[in-house]
C-alpha positions as CSV (number, residue, x, y, z in Angstrom):
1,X,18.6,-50.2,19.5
2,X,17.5,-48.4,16.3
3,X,13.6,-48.1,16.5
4,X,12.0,-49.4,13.2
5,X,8.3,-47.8,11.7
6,X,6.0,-50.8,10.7
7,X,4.2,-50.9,7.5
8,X,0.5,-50.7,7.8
9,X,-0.7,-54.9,7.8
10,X,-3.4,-53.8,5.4
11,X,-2.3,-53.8,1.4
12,X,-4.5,-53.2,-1.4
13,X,-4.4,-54.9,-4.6
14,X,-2.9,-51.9,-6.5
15,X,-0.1,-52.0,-3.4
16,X,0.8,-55.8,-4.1
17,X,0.8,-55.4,-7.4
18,X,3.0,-52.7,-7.8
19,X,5.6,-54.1,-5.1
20,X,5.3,-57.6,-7.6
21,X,6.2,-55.2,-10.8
22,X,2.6,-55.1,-12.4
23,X,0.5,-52.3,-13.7
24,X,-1.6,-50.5,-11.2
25,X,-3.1,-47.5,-13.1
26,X,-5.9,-50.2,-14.0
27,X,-6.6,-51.5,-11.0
28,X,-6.4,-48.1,-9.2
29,X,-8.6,-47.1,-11.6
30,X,-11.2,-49.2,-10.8
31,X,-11.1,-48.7,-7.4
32,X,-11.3,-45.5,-7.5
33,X,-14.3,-45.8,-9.5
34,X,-16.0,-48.0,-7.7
35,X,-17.0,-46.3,-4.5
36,X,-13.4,-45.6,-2.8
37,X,-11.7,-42.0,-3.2
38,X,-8.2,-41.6,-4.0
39,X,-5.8,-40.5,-1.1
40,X,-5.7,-36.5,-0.5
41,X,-2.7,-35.1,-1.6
42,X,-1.5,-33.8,1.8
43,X,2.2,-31.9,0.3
44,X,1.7,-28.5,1.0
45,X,2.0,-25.9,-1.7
46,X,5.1,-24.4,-2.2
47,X,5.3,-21.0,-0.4
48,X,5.7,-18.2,-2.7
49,X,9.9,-17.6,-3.3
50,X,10.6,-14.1,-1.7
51,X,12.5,-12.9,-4.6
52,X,9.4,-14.0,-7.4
53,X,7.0,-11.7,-5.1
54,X,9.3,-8.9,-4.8
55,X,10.1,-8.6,-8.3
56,X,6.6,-8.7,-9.3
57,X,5.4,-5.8,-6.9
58,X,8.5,-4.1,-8.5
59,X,7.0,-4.8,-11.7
60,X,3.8,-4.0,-11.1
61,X,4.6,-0.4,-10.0
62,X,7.1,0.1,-12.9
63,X,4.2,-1.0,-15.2
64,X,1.7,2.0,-13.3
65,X,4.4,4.6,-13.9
66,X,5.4,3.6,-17.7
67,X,1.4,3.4,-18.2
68,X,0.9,6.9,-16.8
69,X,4.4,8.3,-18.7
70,X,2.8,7.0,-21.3
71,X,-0.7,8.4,-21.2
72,X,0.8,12.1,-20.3
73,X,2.7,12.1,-23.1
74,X,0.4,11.3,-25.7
75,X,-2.1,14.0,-24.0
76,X,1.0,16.7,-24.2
77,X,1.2,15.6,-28.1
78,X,-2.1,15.9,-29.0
79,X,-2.1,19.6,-27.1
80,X,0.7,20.5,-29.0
81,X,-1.0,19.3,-32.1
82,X,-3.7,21.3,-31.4
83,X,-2.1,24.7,-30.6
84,X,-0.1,24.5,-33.6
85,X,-1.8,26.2,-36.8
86,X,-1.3,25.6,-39.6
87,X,1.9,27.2,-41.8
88,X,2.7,27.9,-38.3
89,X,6.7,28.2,-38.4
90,X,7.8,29.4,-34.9
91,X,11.7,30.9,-34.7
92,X,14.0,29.3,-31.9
93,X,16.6,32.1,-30.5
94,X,19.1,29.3,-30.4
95,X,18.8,27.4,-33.5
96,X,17.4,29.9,-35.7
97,X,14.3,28.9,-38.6
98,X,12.2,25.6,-36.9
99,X,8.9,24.2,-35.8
100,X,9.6,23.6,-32.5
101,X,6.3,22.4,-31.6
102,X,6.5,19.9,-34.1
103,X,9.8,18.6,-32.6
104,X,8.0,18.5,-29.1
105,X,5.6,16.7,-30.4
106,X,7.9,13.9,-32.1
107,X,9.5,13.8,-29.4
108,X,6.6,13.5,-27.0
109,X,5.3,10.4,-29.5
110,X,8.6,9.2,-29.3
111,X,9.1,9.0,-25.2
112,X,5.3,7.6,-25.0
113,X,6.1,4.5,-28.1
114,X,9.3,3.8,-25.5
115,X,7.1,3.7,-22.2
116,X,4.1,1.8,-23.9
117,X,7.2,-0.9,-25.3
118,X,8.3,-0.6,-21.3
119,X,5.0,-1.5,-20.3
120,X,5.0,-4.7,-22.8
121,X,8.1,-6.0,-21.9
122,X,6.8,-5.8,-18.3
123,X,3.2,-7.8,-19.7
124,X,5.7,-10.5,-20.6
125,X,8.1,-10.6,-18.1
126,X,4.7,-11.1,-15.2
127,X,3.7,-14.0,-18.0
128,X,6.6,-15.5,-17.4
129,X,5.9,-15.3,-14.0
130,X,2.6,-16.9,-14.2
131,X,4.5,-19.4,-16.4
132,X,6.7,-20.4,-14.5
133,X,9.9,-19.2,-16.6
134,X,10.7,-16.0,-14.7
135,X,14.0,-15.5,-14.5
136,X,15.4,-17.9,-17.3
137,X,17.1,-16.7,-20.9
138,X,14.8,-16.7,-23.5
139,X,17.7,-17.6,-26.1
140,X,20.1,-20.1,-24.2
141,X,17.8,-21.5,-21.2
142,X,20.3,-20.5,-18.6
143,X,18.9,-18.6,-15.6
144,X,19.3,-15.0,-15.4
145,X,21.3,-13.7,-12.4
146,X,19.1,-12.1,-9.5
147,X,21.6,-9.5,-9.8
148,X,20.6,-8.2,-13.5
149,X,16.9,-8.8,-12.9
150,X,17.1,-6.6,-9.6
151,X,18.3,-4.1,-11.9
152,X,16.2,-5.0,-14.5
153,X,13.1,-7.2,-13.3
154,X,12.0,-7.2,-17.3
155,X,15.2,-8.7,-18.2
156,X,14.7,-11.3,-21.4
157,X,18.5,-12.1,-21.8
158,X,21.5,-13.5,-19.6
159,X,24.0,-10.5,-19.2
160,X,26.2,-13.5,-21.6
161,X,23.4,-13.7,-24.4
162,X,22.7,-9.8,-24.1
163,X,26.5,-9.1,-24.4
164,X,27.0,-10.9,-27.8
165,X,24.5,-8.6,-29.3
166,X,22.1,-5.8,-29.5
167,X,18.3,-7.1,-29.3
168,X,16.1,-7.6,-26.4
169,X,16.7,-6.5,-22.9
């Protein structure tokens, strides 16, 4: 024979109430506030999915190293900037008349905008985190496969959404 749990004998108002259909945020209310303490929410959290910490670590060191690319660069830029006088035209052997410390330094600027835009993309994506919208596509609302945010953890866009046109990662 099936055993069967009892219910506890003791009911509240707010208990009878609800079972009978009628509003109980009123009377819970009221007996919360007179004296008697709600029940202690005994769920526990929800532990941390494996994937979520793992992709934020990953983040968090790709954020260091784009922050550090970032910060040599500009130093290299503004050393180049400073060792070039000026009317200072330097000749390259293989593409003859050119400031090629001017091109350095473009191109130095250039790799250090791309690392600091690396290192806001990451910004967002550890929002999102914190948000609770990791991992879904900021255009259709579909969630982005584990596969493409392995590869890329700042991922914005389903591989579908990314595929029908250039614009975000």
């Amino acid at each position: 024979m099936p055993k069967t749990s009892k219910a506890p004998a003791t009911t509240d108002k707010a208990t009878t109430r609800a079972a009978a259909g009628g509003k109980t945020g009123t009377t819970r209310a009221k007996a919360v506030g007179k004296g008697t303490t709600a029940p202690a929410d005994t769920t526990p959290a929800p532990a941390p999915d494996r994937f979520l910490v793992e992709q934020r670590a990953e983040l968090v060191t790709e954020r260091a190293a784009y922050v550090e690319q970032a910060e040599s660069l500009r130093i290299d830029a503004e050393q180049l900037a400073q060792d070039m006088e000026p009317g200072d035209i330097q000749f390259d052997e293989e593409s003859g008349e050119g400031d090629t410390l001017n091109v350095e330094r473009e191109r130095d600027l250039a790799l250090s905008a791309q690392a600091r835009a690396a290192v806001d993309e990451i910004d967002r994506a550890l929002a999102k985190m914190d948000a609770g919208t990791y991992g879904v596509c900021e255009r259709c609302g579909n969630p982005i496969p584990k596969a493409r945010l392995k590869v890329l953890p700042y991922a914005s866009l389903c591989v579908a959404c990314k595929s029908g046109g250039l614009s975000r990662r």
